[in-house]
N, C-alpha and C positions, 0 to 999 in steps of 0.2 A: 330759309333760302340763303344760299351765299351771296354774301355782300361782293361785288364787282370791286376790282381791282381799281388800284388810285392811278390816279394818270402818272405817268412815268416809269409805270413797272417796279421795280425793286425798289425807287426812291420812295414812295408811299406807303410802303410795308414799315412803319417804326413801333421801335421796340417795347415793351410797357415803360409805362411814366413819361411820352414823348421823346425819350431819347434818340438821337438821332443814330443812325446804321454805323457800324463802325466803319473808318478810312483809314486806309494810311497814310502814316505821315509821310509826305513826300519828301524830308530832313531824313527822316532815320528807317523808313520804312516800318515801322510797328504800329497795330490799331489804336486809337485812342480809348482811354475806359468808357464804358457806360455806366451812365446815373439811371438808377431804380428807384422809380417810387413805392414809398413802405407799403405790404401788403394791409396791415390792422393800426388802428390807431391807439396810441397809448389809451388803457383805462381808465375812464374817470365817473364819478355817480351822476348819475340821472333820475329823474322824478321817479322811476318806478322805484329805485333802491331808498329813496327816500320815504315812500310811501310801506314800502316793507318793513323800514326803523321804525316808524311809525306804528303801524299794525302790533311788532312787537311789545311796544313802550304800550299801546292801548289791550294790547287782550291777554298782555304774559305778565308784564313789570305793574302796570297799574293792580290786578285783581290782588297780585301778591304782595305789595303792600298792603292793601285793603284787608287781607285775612291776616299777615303781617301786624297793623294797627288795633284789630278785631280781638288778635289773642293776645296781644301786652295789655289792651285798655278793658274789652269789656270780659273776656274769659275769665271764669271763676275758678280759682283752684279747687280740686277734688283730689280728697285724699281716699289712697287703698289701704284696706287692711285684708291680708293675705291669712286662709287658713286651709287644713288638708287633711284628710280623715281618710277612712277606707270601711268598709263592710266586712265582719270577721264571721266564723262561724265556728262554735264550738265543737271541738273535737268530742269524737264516741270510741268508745270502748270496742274491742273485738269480738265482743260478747253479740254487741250490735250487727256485726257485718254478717255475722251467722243468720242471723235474722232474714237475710236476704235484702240488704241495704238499706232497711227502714227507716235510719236514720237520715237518707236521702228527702224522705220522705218528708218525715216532720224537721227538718233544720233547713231545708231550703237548698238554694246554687247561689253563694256569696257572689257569683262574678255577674248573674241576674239579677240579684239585690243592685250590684252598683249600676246599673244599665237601668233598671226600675227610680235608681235614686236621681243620676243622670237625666232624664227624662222629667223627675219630680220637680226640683228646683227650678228650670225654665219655664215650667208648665204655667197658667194663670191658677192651677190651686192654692200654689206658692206663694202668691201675688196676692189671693185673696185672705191666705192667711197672717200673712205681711203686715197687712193694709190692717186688718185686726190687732195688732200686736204694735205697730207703729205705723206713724203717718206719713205714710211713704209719699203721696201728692204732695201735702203740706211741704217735707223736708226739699225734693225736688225741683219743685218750683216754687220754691222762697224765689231765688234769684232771677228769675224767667222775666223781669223788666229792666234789668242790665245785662241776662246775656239769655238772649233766646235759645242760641245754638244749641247750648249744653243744658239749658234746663226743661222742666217739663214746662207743658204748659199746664193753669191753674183750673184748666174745667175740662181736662183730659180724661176721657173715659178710659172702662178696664181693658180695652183694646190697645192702647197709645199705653196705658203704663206698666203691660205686660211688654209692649216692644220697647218701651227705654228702660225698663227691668235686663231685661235681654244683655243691653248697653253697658248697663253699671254693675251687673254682675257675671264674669267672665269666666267662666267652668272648662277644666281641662280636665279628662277622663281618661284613665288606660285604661284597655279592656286588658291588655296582659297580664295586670298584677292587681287591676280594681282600685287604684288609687286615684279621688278625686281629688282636685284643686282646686281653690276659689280664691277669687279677687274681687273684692265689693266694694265700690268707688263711691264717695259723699260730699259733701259739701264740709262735712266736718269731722274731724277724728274718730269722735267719740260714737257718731252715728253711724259710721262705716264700723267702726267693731261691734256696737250692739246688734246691726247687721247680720253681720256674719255669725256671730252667737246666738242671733235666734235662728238663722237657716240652717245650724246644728243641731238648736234642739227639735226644730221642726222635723228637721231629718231622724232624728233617734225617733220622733213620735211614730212616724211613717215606719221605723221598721221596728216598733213596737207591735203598730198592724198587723204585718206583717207576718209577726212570730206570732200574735192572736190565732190569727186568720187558720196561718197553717196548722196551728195546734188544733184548732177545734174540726180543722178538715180530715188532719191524723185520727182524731179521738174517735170525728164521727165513721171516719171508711173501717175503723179499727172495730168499731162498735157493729156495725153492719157484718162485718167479716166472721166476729164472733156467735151472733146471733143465726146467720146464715150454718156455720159449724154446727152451733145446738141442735138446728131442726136437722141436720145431715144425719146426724149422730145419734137423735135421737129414733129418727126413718128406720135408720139401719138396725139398731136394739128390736124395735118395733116389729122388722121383717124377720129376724132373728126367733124374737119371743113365740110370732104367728108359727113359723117352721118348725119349732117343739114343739107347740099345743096341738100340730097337725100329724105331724109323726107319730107324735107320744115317746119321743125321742129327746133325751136331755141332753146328752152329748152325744151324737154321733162318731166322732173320732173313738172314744173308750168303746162303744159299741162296734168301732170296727178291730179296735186291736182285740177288744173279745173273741170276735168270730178268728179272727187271726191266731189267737191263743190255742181255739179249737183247732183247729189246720196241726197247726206245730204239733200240737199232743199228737195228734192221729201222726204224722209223719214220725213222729219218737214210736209210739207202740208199734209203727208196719216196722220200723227198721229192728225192734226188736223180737217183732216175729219170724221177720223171715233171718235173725241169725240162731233165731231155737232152730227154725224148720231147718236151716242148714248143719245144725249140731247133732238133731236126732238122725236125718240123710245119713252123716256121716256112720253112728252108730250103729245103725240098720240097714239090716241086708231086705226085712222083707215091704215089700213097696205098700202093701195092705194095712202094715202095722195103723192100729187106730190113733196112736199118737202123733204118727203121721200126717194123718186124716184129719183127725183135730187141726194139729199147727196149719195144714195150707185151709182147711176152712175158716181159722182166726184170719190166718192173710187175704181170705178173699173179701169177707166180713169189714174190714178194717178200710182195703183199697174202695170197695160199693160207697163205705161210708164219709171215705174221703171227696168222693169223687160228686154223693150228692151233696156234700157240703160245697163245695165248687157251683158245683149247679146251683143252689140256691141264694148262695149269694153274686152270682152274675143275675139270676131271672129269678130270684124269689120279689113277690108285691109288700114290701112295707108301708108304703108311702101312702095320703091318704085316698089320692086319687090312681091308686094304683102302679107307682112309680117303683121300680126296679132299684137295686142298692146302689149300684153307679151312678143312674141318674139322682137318686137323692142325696150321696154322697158330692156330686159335682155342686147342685144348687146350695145345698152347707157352704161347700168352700167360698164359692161365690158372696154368700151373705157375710161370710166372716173377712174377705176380702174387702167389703163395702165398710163391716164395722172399723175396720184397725184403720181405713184410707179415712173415716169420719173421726178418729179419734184422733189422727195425726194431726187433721184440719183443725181439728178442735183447740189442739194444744197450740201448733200456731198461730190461731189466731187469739188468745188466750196471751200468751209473749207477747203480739205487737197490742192487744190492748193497754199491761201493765210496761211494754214501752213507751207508748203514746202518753197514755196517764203521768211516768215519770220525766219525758220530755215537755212536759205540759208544766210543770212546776219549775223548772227553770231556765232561763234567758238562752235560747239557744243561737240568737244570732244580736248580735249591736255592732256601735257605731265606734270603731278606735280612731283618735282623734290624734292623730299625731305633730298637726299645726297647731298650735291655739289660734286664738283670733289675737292678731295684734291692735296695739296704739299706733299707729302712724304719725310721725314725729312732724313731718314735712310733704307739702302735695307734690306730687309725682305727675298728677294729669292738670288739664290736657296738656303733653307733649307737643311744645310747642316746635321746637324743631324737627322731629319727624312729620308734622303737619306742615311744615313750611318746603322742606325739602319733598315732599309728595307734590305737594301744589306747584311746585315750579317745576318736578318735571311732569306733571300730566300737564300745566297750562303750556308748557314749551311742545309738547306732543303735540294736540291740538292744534298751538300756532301754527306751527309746520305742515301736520295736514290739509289746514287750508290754505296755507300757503303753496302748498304740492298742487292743491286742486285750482288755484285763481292761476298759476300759469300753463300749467293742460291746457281749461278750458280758452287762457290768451295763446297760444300756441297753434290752438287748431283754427283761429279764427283768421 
């Protein structure tokens, strides 16, 4: 509602900070100034900002000396020792690739070996064979009563020292080129390189397997493949053999260029008859003459006999159940068509078994090692300043967010 005017009309309207209305001066005629009071008062700290220093000091500065104190006093040094290998696979001959890339077969995909090897080393097999080979609890948690954080603890099962396995052995893999990396962290030098020397040789064992595996999976599809050929091969001999003992027919082809041979001849003697019969024409006037007679009855003679040699080899019955020369000339070709396709199969599978057998006898894939395992002179972990510098800015992130959310929620109140 509007507030009513002050008594006197204009005299009660004054100006902010009770200044009074400008006058003039009745000396010189000009208003006199007006005094304003300040809109905002100078800044200064108040409980709330003292309570924010505070918050700071308790949940950003205080933890981070505490982790600060934690890694000068109880943090154990751990040293790495760095090594780097890759998966090779022996090159084959072009002898091989004729084969139809069998050498794929028995040597493996080097870039799956390192993805299989990748896989091997994290895995708890690693872990079990470790634990075999050294005393990976024992060495881990020596220290676990002066520094928990980093060490294991002393009745950790194979669950918890597969995950600080994980920890202290840090694997970098390209799939582009197949090159692993490893870094194996210890309590002590020499236990970080025996480390890393056995997760090499563990590794070579692994693709020892490997090249077992695949060798005797070669040898045996190889072996199959052959044997399968045999019975093909031998099928077809077999339908072959039956087909002459039914015919009475040893080779059919020579039996056909035979009949073919008869044809030609008959076609040589018509062509020689009918150039007598045109010689003596020529000689003779009388159409009666017997020589005459003679030569077109040789040419008639000759053409009937050609003609049933035609005939009978399109519908004469050779066969045993009555089959015509075409038809058994087709089923021939057929069975020798099966033998030479069993015989081809035969042979290659014949090559990929004395490939398999000769790939079988030597290493076709291992482990080039091109890091050794080092000595580590000096601990490297934990990184004490990259642990300090994380912790101050995630504990500053935090502060802040709650800091974000205690004046929202004073804000809306």
């Amino acid at each position: 509602m509007p507030r009513p005017a002050a008594p006197g009309g204009a005299a009660g309207n004054k100006p902010p900070g009770g200044a009074s209305p400008q006058t003039p001066d009745s000396s010189s005629g000009t208003p006199a100034p007006i005094a304003f009071r300040p809109y905002a008062r100078p800044a200064r700290l108040r409980r709330r900002h003292f309570g924010l220093v505070l918050s700071y000091l308790l949940l950003v500065l205080v933890p981070l000396l505490g982790i600060g104190f934690y890694l000068q006093t109880f943090a154990q040094d751990q040293y790495a020792s760095s090594v780097g290998f890759t998966v090779r696979s022996e090159e084959t001959g072009s002898a091989t690739d004729l084969l139809g890339g069998l050498s794929q077969i028995a040597g493996g995909n080097p870039g799956r070996d390192g993805d299989i090897l990748f896989e091997f080393i994290t895995s708890a097999e690693m872990v079990r064979r470790m634990q075999d080979r050294i005393d990976l609890v024992g060495h881990y948690s020596a220290p676990h009563a002066v520094d928990p954080v980093f060490a294991l603890s002393p009745d950790a099962t194979l669950e918890d020292l597969v995950s600080h396995w994980r920890e202290v052995v840090r694997v970098s893999y390209s799939q582009g080129n197949g090159l692993i990396a490893l870094e194996v962290l210890a309590f002590e030098p020499q236990v970080a390189q025996q480390i890393a020397q056995a997760i090499i040789e563990e590794s070579q064992t692994l693709i020892n397997e490997l090249n077992e595996q695949a060798r005797a999976d070669s040898m045996r599809y190889a072996e199959e493949d052959l044997e399968a050929a045999i019975v093909r091969l031998r099928a077809a001999r077999e339908a072959l053999t039956q087909f002459r003992t039914q015919t009475q027919i040893v080779d059919p082809e020579s039996d056909l260029q035979g009949r073919t041979g008869v044809l030609n001849n008959l076609q040589q003697q018509l062509a020689e008859a009918l150039i007598e019969f045109d010689l003596l024409s020529e000689n003779t006037t009388n159409p009666n003459d017997p020589r005459l007679v003679q030569a077109e009855r040789r040419i008639q003679v000759i053409r009937d006999r050609i003609g049933q040699e035609r005939l009978n080899f399109a519908t004469e019955d050779v066969g045993a159940e009555g089959e015509d020369y075409p038809t058994l000339m087709a089923a021939y070709e057929g069975l020798v068509v099966d033998r030479q396709f069993a015989e081809e199969s035969y042979r290659a599978a014949l090559a990929a078994v004395d490939l398999a057998r000769t790939n079988a006898a030597r290493q076709s894939r291992y482990l080039a090692v091109f890091i050794q395992p080092n000595l580590p002179e000096s601990p490297g972990f934990p990184r004490r300043g990259t642990i300090m510098g994380f912790a101050l800015l995630f504990l500053t992130l935090g502060w802040a967010i709650m800091a974000l959310i205690y004046y929202s929620i004073r804000d809306r109140q």
